[in-house]
C-alpha positions in Angstrom: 0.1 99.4 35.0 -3.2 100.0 37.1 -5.2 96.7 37.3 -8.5 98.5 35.9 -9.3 98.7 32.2 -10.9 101.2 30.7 -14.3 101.2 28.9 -14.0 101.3 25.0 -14.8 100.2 21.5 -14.5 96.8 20.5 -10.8 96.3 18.8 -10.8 94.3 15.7 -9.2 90.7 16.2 -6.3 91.3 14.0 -5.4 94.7 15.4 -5.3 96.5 12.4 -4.6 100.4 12.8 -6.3 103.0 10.7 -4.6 104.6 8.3 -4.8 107.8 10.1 -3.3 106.0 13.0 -0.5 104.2 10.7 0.5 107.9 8.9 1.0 109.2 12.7 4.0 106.6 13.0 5.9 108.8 10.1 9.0 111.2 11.4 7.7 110.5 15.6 9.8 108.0 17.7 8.8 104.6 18.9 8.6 102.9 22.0 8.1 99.9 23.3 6.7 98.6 26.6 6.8 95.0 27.6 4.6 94.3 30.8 5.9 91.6 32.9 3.1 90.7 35.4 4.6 88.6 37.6 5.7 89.3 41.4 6.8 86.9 44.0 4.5 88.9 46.5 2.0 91.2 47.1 2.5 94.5 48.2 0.1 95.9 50.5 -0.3 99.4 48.9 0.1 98.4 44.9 -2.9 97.3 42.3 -0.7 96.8 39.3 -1.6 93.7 37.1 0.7 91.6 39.0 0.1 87.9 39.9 1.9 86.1 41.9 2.6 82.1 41.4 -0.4 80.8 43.0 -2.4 83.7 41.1 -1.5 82.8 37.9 -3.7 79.7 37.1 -3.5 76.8 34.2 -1.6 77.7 31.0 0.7 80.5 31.9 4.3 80.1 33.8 7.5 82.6 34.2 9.0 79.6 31.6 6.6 80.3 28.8 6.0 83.8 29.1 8.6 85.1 26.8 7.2 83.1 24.0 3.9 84.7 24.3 5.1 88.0 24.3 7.1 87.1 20.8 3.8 85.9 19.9 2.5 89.8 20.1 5.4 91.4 19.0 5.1 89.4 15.9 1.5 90.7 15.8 2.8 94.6 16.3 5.0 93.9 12.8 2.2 92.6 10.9 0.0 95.5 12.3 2.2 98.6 12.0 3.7 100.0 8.5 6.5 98.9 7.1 8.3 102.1 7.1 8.1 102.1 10.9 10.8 104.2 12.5 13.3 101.9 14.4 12.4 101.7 18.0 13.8 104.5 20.7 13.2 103.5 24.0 12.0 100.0 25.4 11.2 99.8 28.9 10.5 96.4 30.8 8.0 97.3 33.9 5.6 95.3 36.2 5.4 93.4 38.3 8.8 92.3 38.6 10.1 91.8 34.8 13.5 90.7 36.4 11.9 87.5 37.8 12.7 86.1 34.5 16.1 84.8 33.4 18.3 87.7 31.9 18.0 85.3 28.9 14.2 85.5 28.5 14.7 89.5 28.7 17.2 89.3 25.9 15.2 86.9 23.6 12.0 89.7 24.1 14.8 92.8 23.3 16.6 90.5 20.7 13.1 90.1 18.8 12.0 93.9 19.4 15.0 94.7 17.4 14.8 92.1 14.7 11.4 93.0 14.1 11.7 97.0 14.1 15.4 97.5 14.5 17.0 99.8 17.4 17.8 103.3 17.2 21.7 103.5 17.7 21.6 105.6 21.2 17.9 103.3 22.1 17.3 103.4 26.0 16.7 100.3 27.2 15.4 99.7 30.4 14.0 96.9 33.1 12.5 98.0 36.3 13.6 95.7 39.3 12.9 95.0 43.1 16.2 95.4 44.4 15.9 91.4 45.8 15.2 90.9 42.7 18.7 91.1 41.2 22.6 89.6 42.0 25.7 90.9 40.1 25.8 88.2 37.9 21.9 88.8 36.8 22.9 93.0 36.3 26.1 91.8 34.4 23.9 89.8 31.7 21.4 92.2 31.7 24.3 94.5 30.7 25.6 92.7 28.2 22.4 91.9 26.5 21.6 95.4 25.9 20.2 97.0 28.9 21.6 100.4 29.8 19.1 102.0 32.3 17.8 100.2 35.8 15.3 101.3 37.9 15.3 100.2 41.6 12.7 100.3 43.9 13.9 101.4 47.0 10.6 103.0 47.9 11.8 103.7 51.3 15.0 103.8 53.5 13.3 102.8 56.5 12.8 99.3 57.9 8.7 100.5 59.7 7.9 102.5 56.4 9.1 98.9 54.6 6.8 96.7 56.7 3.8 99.1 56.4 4.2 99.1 52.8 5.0 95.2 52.8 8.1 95.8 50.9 10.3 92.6 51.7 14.0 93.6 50.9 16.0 95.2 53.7 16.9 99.1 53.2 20.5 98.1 52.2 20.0 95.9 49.7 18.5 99.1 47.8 22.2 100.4 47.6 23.8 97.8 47.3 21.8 97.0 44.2 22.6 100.5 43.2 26.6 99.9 43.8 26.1 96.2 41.6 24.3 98.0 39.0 26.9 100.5 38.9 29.8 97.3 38.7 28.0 96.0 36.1 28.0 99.2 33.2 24.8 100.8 34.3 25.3 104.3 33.6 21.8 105.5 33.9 20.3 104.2 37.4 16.9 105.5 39.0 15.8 105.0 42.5 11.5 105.1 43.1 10.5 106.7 46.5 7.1 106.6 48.0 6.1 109.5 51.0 4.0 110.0 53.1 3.2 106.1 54.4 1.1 106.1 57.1 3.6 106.4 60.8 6.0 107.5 58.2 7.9 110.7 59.7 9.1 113.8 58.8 12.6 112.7 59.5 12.0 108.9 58.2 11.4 110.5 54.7 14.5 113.0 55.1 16.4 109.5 55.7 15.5 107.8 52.5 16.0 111.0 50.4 19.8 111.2 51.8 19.9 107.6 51.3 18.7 107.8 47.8 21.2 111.1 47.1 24.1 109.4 49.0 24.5 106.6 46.2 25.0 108.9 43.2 22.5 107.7 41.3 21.4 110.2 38.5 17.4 109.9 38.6 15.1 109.9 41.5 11.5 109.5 41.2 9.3 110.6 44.4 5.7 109.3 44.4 3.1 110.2 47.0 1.4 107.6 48.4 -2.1 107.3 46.7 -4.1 104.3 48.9 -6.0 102.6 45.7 -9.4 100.7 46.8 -9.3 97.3 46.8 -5.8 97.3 48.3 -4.5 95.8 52.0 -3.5 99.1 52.4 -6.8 100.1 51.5 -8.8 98.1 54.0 -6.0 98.7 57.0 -7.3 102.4 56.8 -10.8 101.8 56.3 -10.6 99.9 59.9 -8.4 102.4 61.4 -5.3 100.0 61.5 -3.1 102.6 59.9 -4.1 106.5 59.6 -4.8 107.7 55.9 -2.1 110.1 54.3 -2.4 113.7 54.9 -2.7 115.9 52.3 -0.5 119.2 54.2 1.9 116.3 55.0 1.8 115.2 51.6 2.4 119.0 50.5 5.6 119.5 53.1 7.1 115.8 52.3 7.3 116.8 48.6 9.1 120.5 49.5 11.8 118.5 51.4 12.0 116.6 48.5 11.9 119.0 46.1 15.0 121.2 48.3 17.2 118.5 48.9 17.2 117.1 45.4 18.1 120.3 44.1 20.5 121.1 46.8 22.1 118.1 45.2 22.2 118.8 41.7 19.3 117.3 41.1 17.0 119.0 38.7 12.7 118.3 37.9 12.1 118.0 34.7 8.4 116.4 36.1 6.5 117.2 38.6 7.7 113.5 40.4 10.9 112.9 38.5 14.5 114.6 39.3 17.5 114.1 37.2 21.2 115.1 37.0 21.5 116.1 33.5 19.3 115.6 30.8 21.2 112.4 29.1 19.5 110.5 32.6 16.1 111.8 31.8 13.8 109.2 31.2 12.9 109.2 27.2 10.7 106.1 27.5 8.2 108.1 29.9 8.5 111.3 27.8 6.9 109.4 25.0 4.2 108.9 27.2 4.0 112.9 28.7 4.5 113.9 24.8 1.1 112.0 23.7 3.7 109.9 21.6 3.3 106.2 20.2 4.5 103.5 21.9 3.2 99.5 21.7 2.7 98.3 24.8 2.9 94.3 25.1 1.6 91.9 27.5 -1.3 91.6 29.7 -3.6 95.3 30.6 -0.7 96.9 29.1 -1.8 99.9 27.0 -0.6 101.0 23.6 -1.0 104.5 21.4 -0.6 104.8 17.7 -1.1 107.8 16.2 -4.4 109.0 18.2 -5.3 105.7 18.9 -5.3 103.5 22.1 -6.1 100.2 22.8 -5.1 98.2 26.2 -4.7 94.3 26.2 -6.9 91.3 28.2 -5.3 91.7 32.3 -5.2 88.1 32.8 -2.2 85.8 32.0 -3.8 83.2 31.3 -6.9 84.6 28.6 -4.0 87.5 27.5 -1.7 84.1 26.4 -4.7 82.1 24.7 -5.6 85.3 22.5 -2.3 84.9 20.7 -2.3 81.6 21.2 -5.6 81.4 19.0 -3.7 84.2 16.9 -5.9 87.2 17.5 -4.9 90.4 19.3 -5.4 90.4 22.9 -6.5 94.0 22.8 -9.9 94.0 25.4 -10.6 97.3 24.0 -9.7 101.1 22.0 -10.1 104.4 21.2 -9.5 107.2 18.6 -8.8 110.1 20.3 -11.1 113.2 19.3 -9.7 117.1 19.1 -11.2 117.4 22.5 -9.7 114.4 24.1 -6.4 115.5 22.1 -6.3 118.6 23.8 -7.5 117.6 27.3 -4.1 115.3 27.5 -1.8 117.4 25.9 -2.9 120.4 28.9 -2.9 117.6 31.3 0.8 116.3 30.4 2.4 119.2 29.4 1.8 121.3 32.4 3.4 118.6 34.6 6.6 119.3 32.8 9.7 121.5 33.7 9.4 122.2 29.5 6.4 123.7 30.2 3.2 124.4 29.1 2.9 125.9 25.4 0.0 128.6 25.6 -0.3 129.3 21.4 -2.5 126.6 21.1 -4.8 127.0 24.2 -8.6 128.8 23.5 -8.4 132.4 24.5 -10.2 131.7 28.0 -7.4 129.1 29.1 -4.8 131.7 28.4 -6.8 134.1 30.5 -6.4 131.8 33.3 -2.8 130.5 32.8 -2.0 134.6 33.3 -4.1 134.4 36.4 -1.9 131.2 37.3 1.2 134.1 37.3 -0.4 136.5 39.1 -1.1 134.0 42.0 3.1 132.8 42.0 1.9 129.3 40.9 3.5 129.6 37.4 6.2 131.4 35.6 6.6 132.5 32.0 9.4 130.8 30.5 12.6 132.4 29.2 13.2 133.8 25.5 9.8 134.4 24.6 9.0 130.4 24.1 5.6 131.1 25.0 5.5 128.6 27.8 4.3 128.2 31.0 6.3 126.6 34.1 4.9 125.5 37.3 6.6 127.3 40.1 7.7 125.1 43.2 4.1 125.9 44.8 2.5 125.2 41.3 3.7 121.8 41.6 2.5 121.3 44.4 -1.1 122.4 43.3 -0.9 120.9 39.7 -4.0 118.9 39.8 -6.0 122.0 41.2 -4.4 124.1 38.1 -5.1 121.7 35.1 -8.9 121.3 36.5 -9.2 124.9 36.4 -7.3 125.0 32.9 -9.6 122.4 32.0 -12.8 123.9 32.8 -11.7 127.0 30.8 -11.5 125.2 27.7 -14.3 123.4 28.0 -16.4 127.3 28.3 -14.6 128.0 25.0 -15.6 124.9 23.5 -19.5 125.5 24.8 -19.2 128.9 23.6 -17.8 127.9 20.1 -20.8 125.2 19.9 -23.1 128.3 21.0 -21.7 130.0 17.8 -22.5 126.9 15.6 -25.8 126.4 16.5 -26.9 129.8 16.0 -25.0 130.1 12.3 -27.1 126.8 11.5 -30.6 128.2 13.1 -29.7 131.9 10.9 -29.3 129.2 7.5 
């Protein structure tokens, strides 16, 4: 949940959807995301929407929250159809959502599915700082619903810890892993940053074979990305800590990459590793399938049929909004063919499904077959159509959906070209 909003439309203070928007609910799943903003410190590296207690202000406390998020959930109801399809995937995120009770968690989930209803095999799932949790917290979560925990460990390391400003001790990590486990967790994911500046090459094999040692069956790997405005950010600007490097970057993700696989680990996106595909994440491939999903809280962003709209960041103006009964939308957008098609390439091509080249202008196809000449992609199997990123794809995927990118935007100038001259010839 970056901490900066996007520039958009104003959204109408009762949040009503379009009809185009409400028709794009019919036969697609549903998800849910409930932002929990609150953090009990500061990480050097992270700009989330996160507050922590002295941050927060008048009018808003870890005791009421819960209420105010019922508050836009009630809103969601009144705001989407009727004939909504029951809700797949819900996924508390932050912050640290599991600085509430358990109990405050299950009211939200209770009223998520009194409102929509759950799909019977629904993922549910709470992310959590791995200090964050004690057996007894896992074995309510557990019994309230939950069936999918992510941890994160971020590091195995106690140096890569303290740069970061991650407080919990590398063992609590897996021991969180081994409570989770106690508790009925069957799905469990631990988060990984590399490249941290002083981070080493053998520091980061470390936390991998940490991370693959407990069992878990999903591993996410992020690179470090040092966001302005940040500790982190200001600790490189004065030379306190080096800035990543990108080849370093590039050689931290190989290792990752091999000993994942080595493990029975498989990428199904470019940052995320599972065992089997029961412990992929659904919630998040709503989000890489441009699906809908209603995200609650404050900054948290929502999409509905081709259109998005992202909430108030603050607490405090996020709780008088519904408070007042409006929407706490800050802003929205209806997505245009162009935009449409500019997210699908930019997902899609992150994935291990692939890319699907029958819809892509005849110049982006061009280039996707230039991708396989140069051994950074792969058609994929049975004539699907698709394109893969190879290993060294993956590595260049930014680099290869710019390039995608500009080739549809030629076709688009060219097709323009076309219209204009039909309407000058009338």
């Amino acid at each position: 949940m970056p901490s900066a909003l996007p520039l958009g439309d104003p959204a109408p203070a009762d949040g009503r959807l379009g009809e185009a928007a409400r028709a794009g609910l019919r036969g697609e799943p549903l998800g849910f995301y409930v932002h929990v903003p609150f953090c009990a410190s500061r990480c050097g590296y992270c700009d989330f929407n996160t507050y922590t207690a002295t941050e927060l202000g008048p009018g808003v406390s870890h005791g009421s929250y819960a209420d105010t998020v019922l508050a836009e959930i009630h809103l969601a109801r009144a705001v989407l159809p009727a004939a909504a399809p029951p809700v797949s995937t819900v996924f508390f995120g932050g912050g640290t959502p599991t600085l509430l009770p358990a109990e405050h968690l299950g009211v939200i989930l209770k009223e998520i599915a009194g409102e929509f209803g759950l799909a019977p095999d629904a993922e549910v799932t709470t992310e959590a700082n791995p200090e964050s949790v004690t057996p007894s917290y896992l074995a309510k979560l557990r019994d309230i619903g939950f069936n999918r925990i992510s941890l994160g460990m971020q590091s195995a390391v106690p140096r890569v810890l303290e740069v970061l400003d991650r407080k919990h001790r590398p063992a609590r990590a897996v021991a969180a892993v081994a409570e989770a486990r106690q508790a009925g967790f069957e799905h469990i994911n631990l988060d990984l940053i590399y490249g941290t500046p002083l981070e080493t090459d053998e520091d980061w094999r470390v936390s991998l074979e940490t991370a693959i040692d407990t069992d878990v069956d999903h591993i996410s790997a992020y690179s470090l990305i040092v966001e302005e405005g940040t500790a982190l950010a200001r600790q490189v600007a004065t030379g306190v800590v080096p800035p990543p490097d990108d080849d370093v970057l590039a050689d931290r993700y190989l290792l990752a990459d091999d000993l994942l696989a080595e493990a029975g680990y498989h990428w199904y996106e470019v940052s995320n590793w599972a065992r089997s595909e029961a412990a992929q994440c659904r919630h998040n491939q709503i989000y890489w399938s441009g699906g809908n999903w209603w995200g609650a809280g404050p900054g948290a962003h929502s999409h509905i049929g081709g259109t998005r709209w992202w909430n108030v960041k603050h607490p405090s103006r996020y709780a008088a909004a519904l408070d007042a009964g409006r929407s706490p939308a800050a802003g929205r957008e209806t997505l245009n063919e162009e935009a449409l098609l500019t997210e699908r390439l930019m997902l899609e091509v992150r994935m291990a499904s692939g890319l699907d080249l029958n819809w892509l202008p005849e110049p982006a196809t061009e280039h996707a077959e230039q991708c396989v000449i140069w051994g950074l992609a792969e058609r994929a199997p049975l004539g699907s159509g698709r394109l893969v990123l190879t290993q060294r794809g993956r590595l260049l995927a930014d680099a290869v959906v710019r390039d995608l990118l500009d080739a549809v935007k030629l076709d688009a100038v060219k097709l323009n070209a076309v219209k204009l001259d039909a309407v000058k010839k009338d």
